[in-house]
N, C-alpha and C positions, 0 to 999 in steps of 0.2 A: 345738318342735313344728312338722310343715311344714305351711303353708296350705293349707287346701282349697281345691278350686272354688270351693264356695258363700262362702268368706272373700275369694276374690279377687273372685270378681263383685260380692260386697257394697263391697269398696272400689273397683271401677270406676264403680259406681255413684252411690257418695258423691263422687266426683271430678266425676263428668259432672253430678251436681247442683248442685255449683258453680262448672264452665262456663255452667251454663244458668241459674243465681241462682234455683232453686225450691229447695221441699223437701219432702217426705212428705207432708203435708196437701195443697199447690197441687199437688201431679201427684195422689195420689188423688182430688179433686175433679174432677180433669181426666180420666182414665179411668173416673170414676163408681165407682171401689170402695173399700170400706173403710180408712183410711188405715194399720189395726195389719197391714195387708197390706204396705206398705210401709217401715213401722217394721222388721219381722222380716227383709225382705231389707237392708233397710240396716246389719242387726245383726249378720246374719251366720246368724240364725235358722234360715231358711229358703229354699229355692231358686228363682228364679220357673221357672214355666214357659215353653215355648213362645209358648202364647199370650199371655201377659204382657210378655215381650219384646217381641213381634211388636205388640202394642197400646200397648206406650210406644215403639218406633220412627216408629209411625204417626200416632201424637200429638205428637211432637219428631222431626222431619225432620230436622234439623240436627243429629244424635247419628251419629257413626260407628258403624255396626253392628260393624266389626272390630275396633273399642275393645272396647266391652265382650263379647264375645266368647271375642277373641282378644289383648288390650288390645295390636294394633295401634296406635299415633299414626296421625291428631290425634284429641283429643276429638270437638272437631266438624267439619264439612262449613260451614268458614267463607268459604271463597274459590272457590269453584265450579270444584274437583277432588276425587275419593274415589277411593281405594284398592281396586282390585277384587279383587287377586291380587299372591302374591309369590313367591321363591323356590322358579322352578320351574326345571328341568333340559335342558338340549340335549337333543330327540328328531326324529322326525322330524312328528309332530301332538303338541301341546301345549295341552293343558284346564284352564280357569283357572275358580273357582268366582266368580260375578258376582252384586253386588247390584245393583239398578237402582230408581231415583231418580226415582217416575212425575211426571207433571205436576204445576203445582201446589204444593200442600202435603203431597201426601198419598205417606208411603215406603212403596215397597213391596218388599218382602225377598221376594227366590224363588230360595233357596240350591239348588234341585235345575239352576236353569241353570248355561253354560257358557261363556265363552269360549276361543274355539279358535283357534291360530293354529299357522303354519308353519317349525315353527327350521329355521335355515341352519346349514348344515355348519362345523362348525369355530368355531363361537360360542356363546361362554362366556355363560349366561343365568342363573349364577347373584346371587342380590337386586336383579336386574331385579322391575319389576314393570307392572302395567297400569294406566292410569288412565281416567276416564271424566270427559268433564267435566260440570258441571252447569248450567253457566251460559255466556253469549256474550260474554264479556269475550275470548276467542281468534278473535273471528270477523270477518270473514267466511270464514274458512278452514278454522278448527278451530271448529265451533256446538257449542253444546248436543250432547249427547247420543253425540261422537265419543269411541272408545277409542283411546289413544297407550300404544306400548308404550317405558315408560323405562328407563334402565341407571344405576347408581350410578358419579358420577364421584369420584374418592377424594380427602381433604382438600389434598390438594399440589399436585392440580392445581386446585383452586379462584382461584387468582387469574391461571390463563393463559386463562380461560372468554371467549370471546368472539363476540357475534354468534350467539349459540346458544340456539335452542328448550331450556327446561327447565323441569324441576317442583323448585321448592325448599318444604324445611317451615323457616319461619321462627316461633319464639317457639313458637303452637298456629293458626299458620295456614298451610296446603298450597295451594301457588297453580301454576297453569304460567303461565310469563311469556318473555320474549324478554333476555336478555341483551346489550344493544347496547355497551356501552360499560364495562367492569369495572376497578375504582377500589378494587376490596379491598387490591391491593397499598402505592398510593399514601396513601389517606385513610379505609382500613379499611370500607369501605361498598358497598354493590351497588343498582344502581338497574334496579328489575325493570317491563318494559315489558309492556301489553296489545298486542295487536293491534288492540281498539275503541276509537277515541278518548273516547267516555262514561266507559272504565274506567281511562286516563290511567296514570300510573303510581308506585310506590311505593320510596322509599328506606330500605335495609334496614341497620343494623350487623352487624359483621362476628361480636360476638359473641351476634348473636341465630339467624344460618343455624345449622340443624342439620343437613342434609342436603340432597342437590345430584341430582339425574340427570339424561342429558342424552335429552332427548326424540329418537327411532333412527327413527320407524314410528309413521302411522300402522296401524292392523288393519286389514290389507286392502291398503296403500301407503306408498310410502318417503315420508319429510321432504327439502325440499331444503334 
């Protein structure tokens, strides 16, 4: 039998339940509603709506709206980068549908925005994607709240990477970091640098990368 929607939302949702270590009881308590409310989506029962999405985004920040969705990766919004758009096409204006991350704690989904930018002739933009970051671990250059538009570098060239702005998803964590020095070839590992020294930097193994892009543009200006 093929899965419905409502089968797959239900199991994205048991998933991101334990990302987040709650369950049905601690989030209905937390949204104030009934908890056989959340029993039946977890079952498979019944479909949330709109607003029930929209009020457990608001309540857990840190849940990728295009997981559950579109079950886009990562779960969550753990490294202060989110996925705004993907797989879009060489034109000549290009619209990308954006979620945006308000201050705070509080998320705020407003799927009728857009992000828009300008393809160059003769480049291939396909699983490119846009990122936005969340947090100032790339700053003072790239703050809070800048869009970078990335491109997928393919598994082969992973250990010629060097000296290069990128967004890697490691394990269920999506970081953009700096590439200074790459050691995958020699001792299998990648050591991914912030720009802020508070945010210092993190050593990855080789069989935890799952994906690599090399940060092109910022929206609006090129990367040097």
């Amino acid at each position: 039998m093929t899965p419905t929607l409502t089968n797959h939302i239900a199991q994205r949702f048991t998933e991101v339940f334990q990302a987040l270590d709650v369950n049905a009881n601690e989030v209905a308590h937390r949204l104030g509603v009934a908890n056989v409310k959340w029993y039946k989506i977890l079952k498979g029962e019944t479909k949330p709506s709109y607003e029930t999405l929209d009020d457990f985004l608001k309540a857990y920040p840190r849940v990728n709206a295009n997981y559950l969705l579109k079950g886009q990766l990562p779960i969550l919004h753990t490294s202060g980068a989110e996925i705004v758009g993907t797989d879009y096409e060489p034109a000549t204006q290009i619209s990308l549908p954006m979620y945006v991350v308000g201050s705070g704690k509080e998320y705020v989904r407003e799927p009728e925005q857009y992000v828009s930018i300008v393809a160059e002739e003769q480049t291939d933009y396909t699983s490119s994607m846009v990122v936005r970051l969340t947090d100032n671990s790339m700053q003072p250059r790239y703050p809070a709240g800048m869009r970078l538009l990335a491109k997928p570098i393919p598994v082969a060239d992973w250990d010629y990477i060097n000296s290069t702005l990128v967004l890697v998803l490691y394990r269920n964590t999506l970081v953009v970091r700096r590439i200074k020095e790459n050691e995958l070839l020699s001792r299998h590992y990648l050591t991914l640098y912030a720009d802020s020294d508070e945010a210092g930097f993190v050593i990855v193994k080789r069989e935890d990368v799952k994906s690599i892009w090399r940060i092109t543009k910022i929206i609006g200006g090129e990367i040097d």
